[in-house]
N, C-alpha and C positions, 0 to 999 in steps of 0.2 A: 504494500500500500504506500503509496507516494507522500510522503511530508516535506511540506516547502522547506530552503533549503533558509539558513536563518544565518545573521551575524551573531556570532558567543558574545553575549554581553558582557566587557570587561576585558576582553581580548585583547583590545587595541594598544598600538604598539606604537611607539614617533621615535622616527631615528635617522641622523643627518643624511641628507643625500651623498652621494657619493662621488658627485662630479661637480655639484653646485651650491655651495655653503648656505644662498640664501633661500635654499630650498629644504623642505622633510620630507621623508617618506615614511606615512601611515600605513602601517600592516594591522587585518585582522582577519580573526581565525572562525572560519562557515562551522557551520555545525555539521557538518560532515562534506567528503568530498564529492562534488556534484557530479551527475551522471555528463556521458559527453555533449549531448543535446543540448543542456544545460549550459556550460561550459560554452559551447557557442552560442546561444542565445544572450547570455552574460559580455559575451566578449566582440558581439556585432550587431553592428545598427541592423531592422526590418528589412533593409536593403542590401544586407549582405556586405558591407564593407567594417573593417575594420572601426573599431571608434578610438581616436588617437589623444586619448584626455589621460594617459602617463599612468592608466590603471592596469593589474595586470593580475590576471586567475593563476593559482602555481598549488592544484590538488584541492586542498582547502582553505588552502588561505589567499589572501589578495591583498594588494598593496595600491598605493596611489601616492602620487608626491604632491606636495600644498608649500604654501608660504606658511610659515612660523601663525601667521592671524588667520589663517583658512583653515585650522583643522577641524573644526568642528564640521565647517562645510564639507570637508572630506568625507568624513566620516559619516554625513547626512548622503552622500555622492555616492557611498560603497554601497548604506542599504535602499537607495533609493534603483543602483541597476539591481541589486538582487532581488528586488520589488519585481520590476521590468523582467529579467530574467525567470522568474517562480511564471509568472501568469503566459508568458510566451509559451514555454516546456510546457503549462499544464492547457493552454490552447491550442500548440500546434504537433505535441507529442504524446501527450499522455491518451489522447482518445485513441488514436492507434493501437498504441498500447496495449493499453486495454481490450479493443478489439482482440487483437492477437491471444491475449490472453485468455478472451473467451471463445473464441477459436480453438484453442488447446485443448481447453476446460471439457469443450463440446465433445471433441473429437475422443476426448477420454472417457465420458461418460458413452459416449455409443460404444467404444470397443470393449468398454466393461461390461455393458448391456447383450452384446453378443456373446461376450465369451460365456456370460451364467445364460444366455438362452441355448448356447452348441450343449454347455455341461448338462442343463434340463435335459433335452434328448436323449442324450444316452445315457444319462441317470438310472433306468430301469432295466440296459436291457441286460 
C-alpha cells in the first residue's frame, strides 16, 4: 500500500557550500527512499525537462543550496516538490499500479479456482 513519501521532521541539515562561501546547502532526510517514478517526478518539470533550482534526490535524502537568509525558504522549496512529486506518482503511476496488481490478484484467484475444480473431479474416483 503506497504512503506518501514525507520530509523527517528535524532532519534538516545547513552546511557550507562547497564552491561558494556565500552560499549553504540544506540536506534533509525523506522518510524512506522513493520509488523511481517518484524520483523523476520529484526531479522534473510536467514537461519533462530537468528543473535547474540546485536541488538534488540522492536515495532518501535531498539537498538544495540557499543564501544564509533563504533557508527557511529552502526548506518550504524541499516539501513543497515532495508535495508536487506525492500527487504526480499517485496520479500518473499508482492507478497503473494498481491495475496491474489487480490483474495479478485476478489471474491468481482463477488458477486457484481451477486447480480445486481439476482436484473436485477426481476426488472420487
Amino acid at each position: 500500500m503506497w504512503e506518501p513519501i514525507t520530509r523527517v521532521k528535524g532532519s534538516t541539515e545547513v552546511r557550507p557550500h562547497g564552491r561558494d562561501a556565500a552560499l549553504r546547502v540544506v540536506y534533509a532526510q525523506l522518510s524512506r527512499a522513493p520509488p523511481q517514478e517518484w524520483a523523476e517526478a520529484f526531479s522534473y518539470s510536467p514537461g519533462g525537462v530537468t528543473l535547474g533550482d540546485g536541488m538534488q534526490l540522492e536515495g532518501a535524502r535531498v539537498s538544495v543550496w540557499a543564501e544564509p537568509n533563504r533557508l527557511e525558504a529552502a526548506v518550504a522549496q524541499i516539501d513543497k516538490r515532495i508535495a508536487l512529486a506525492n500527487r504526480s506518482y499517485e496520479r500518473n503511476v499508482l492507478p497503473a499500479l494498481r491495475a496491474e496488481d489487480e490483474r495479478r490478484r485476478s489471474a491468481e484467484r482463477a488458477a486457484a479456482d481451477r486447480l480445486a475444480a481439476e482436484r473436485a473431479r477426481v476426488k472420487d474416483l
